[in-house]
C-alpha positions as CSV (number, residue, x, y, z in Angstrom):
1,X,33.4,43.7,190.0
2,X,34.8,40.7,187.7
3,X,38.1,41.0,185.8
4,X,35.9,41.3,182.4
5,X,35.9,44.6,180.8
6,X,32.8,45.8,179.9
7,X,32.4,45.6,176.3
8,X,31.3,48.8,173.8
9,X,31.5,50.1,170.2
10,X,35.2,49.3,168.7
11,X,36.7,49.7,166.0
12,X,35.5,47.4,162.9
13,X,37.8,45.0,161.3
14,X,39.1,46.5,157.6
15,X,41.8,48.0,156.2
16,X,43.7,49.5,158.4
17,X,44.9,53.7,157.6
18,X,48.6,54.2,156.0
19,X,50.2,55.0,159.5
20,X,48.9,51.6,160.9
21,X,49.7,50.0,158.4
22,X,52.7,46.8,159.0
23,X,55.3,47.2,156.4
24,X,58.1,44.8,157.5
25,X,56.3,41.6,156.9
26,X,52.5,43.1,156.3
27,X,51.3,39.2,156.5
28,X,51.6,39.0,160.3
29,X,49.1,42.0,160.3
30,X,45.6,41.4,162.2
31,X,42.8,43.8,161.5
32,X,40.6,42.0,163.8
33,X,39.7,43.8,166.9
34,X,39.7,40.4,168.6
35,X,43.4,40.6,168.2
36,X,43.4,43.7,169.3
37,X,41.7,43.1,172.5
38,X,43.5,39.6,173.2
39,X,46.8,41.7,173.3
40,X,45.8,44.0,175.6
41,X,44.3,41.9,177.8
42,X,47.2,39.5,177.8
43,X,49.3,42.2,179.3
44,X,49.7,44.5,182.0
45,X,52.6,46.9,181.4
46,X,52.7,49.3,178.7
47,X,54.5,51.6,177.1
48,X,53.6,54.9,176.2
49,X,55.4,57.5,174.0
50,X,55.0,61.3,173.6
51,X,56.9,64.0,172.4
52,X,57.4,66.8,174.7
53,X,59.7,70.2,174.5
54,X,61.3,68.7,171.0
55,X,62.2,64.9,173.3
56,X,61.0,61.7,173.4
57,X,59.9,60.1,176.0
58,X,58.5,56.4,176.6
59,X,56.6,55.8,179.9
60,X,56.0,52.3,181.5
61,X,52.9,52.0,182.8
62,X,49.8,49.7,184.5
63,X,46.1,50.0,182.2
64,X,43.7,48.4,181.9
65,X,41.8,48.3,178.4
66,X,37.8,48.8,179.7
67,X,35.9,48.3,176.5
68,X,36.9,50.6,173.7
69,X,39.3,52.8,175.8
70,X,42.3,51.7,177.3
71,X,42.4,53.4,181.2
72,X,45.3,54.9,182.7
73,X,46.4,56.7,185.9
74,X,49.5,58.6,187.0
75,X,50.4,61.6,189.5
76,X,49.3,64.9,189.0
77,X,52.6,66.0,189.9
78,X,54.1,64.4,186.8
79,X,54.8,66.9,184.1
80,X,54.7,64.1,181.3
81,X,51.7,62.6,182.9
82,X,49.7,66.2,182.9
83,X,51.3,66.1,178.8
84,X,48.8,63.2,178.2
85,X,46.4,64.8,180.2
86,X,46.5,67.7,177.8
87,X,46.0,66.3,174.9
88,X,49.6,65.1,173.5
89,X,49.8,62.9,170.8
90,X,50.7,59.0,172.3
91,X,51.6,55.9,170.9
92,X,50.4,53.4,173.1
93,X,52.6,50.0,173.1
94,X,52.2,46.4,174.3
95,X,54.1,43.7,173.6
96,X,53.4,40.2,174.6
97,X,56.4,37.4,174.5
98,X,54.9,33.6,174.0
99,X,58.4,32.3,173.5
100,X,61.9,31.9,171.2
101,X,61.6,30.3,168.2
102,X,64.9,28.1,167.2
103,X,65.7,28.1,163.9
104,X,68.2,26.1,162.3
105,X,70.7,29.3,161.2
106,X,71.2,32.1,163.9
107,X,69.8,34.7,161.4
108,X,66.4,33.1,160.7
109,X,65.9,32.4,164.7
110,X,63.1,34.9,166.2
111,X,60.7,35.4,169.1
112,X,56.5,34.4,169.0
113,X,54.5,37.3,170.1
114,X,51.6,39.7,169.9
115,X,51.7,43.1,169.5
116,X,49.8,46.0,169.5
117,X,50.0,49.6,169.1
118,X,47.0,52.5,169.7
119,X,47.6,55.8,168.4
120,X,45.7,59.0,169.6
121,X,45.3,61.2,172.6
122,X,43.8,60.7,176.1
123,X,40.7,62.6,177.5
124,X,40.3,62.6,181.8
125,X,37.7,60.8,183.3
126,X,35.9,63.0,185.1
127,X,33.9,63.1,188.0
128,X,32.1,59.8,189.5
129,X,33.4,57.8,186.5
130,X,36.9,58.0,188.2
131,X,36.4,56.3,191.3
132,X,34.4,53.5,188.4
133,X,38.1,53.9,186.9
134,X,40.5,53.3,189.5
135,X,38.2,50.2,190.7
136,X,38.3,48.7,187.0
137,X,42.6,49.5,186.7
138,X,42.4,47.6,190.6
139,X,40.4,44.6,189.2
140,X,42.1,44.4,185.8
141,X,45.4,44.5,188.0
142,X,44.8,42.5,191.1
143,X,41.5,40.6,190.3
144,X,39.6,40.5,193.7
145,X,41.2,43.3,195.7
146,X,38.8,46.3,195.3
147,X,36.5,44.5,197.7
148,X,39.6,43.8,200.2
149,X,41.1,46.8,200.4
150,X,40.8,50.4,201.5
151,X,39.1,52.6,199.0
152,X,41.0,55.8,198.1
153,X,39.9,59.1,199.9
154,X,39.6,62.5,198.5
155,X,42.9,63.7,198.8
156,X,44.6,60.1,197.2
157,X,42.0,61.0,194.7
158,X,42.4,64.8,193.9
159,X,46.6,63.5,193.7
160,X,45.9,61.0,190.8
161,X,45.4,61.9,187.1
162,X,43.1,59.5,185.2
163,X,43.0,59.2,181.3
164,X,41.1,57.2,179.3
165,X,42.8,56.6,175.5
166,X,40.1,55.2,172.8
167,X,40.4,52.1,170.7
168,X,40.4,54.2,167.6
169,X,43.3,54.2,165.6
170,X,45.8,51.4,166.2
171,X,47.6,48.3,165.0
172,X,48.4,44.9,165.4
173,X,50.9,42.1,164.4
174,X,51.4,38.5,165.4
175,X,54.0,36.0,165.2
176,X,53.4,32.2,165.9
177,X,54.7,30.6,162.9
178,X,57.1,27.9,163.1
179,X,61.1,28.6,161.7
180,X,61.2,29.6,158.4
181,X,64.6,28.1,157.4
182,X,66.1,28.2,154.3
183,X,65.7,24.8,152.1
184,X,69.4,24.2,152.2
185,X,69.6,23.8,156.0
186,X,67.1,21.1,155.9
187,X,69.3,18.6,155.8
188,X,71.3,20.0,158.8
189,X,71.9,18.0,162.1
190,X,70.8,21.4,164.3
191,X,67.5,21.3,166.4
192,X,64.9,23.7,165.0
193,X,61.6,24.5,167.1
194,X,60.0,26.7,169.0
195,X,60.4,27.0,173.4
196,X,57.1,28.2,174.5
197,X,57.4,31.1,177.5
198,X,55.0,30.4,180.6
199,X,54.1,33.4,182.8
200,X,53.3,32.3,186.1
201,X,52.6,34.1,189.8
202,X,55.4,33.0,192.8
203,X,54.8,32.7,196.6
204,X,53.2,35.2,198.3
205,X,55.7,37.0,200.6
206,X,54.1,38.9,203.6
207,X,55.1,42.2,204.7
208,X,57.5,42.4,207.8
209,X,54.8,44.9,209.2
210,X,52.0,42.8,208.3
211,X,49.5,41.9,211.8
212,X,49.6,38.6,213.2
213,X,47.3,36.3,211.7
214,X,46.0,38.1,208.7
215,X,45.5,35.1,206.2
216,X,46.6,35.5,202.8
217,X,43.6,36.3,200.6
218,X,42.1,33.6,198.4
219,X,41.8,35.3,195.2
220,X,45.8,35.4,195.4
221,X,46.1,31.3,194.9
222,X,43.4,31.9,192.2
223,X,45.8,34.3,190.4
224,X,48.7,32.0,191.0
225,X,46.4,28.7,189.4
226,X,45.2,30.6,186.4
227,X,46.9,34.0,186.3
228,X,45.7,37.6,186.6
C-alpha cells in the first residue's frame, strides 16, 4: 500500500458555518478542501480536545487523514480514548510551522503556517476495515513498513480502539505573507524577512538488541531524501 490516501466525497468549498468561521483576521481563511487536505497531510501529530466530567482535555496523537475521515487509534484501556469512542464532541487540531517571519518592530514579527481544525465526533471502524486501518495509520506514518513488519495478532488487535472522524465540519487558516510593517518603519536600518523552517529525518540509530546484520531498510533513506 502507497502513502496516498484514497480519495472520497469531501466537503465542497463555500461558506463555511458560524463556528468555523476565522474571526481574527478572516482573510487568511481557506475554504478550499485542497487546503484542508494539504494540512493534514503535511503533519503527523495532532491534537485532539474533548470535554469530559466538566474538564478539558487535549490529546496528542498519530492519524492519518484516509480520504474524507481522518483515522485514529488509541488503547482500549484509555478512559479519554473510549470518550471518543463514545461519541464525545472533538476538536481535532493540526498546526504546521513553515517558519518565523521577521518583521522590522517586535510586535508585527509572526510565524508562516497552516492550520486546520475538524469539528465532530468519531465512529469505530469495525470489523475487517480495522486491520485496512491500522495498515493505512502504518503507511501514512512510516511509508513502507506494513510490508516489513509483523502484522498485529488478535489480542494486539482486540487491545486497540480505532476511530475514524469525518471531514465534515472544520476550518482552515494560512499564513505566508511577507511582514506587514508599519509605513513608518520603512525607513529603518533593521532586517525584515521571513526564515523558512525545513523538517528533515536524522540518522538511523539501531537498536542495542537489534541481530547482527539486519540492514537498514531502504524506504528509511527514501524518507530521509524526501520525507515521510
Amino acid at each position: 500500500m502507497t502513502d496516498q490516501p484514497s480519495e472520497g466525497p469531501s466537503q465542497p468549498a463555500g461558506e463555511p458555518a458560524d463556528f468555523t468561521r476565522v474571526r481574527r483576521l478572516p482573510e487568511l481563511q481557506s475554504t478550499d478542501v485542497a487546503d484542508l487536505h494539504d494540512v493534514l497531510d503535511s503533519a503527523l501529530v495532532a491534537h485532539v480536545g474533548l470535554v469530559m466530567d466538566g474538564r478539558p482535555f487535549v490529546l496528542p496523537m498519530a492519524y492519518a487523514r484516509d480520504g474524507d475521515r481522518v483515522l485514529l487509534h488509541g488503547s482500549t484501556g484509555s478512559r479519554l480514548f473510549l470518550a471518543l469512542r463514545d461519541g464525545a464532541e472533538v476538536c481535532f487540531s493540526v498546526t504546521v510551522l513553515d517558519g518565523l517571519v521577521l518583521a522590522r518592530s517586535a510586535f508585527e514579527s509572526s510565524m508562516g503556517y497552516r492550520s486546520a481544525m475538524v469539528f465532530g465526533s468519531c465512529v469505530p471502524v469495525e470489523g475487517e476495515a480495522r486491520l485496512r486501518a491500522f495498515e493505512r495509520l502504518t503507511e501514512r506514518l512510516l511509508p513502507g513498513r506494513w510490508a516489513d513488519v509483523r502484522q498485529p495478532n488478535a489480542k494486539e488487535l482486540a487491545a486497540t480502539a480505532m476511530l475514524e472522524l469525518p471531514l465534515s465540519s472544520w476550518s482552515v487558516k494560512i499564513s505566508s505573507d511577507d511582514p506587514a510593517d508599519s509605513p513608518e518603519d520603512l525607513h529603518t536600518d533593521y532586517w525584515a524577512g521571513t526564515v523558512p523552517l525545513l523538517r528533515m529525518w536524522g540518522e538511523p540509530v539501531p537498536a542495542e538488541d537489534l541481530k547482527a546484520g539486519v540492514p537498514i531498510p531502504d524506504y528509511i533513506a527514501k524518507w530521509r531524501h524526501g520525507g515521510a
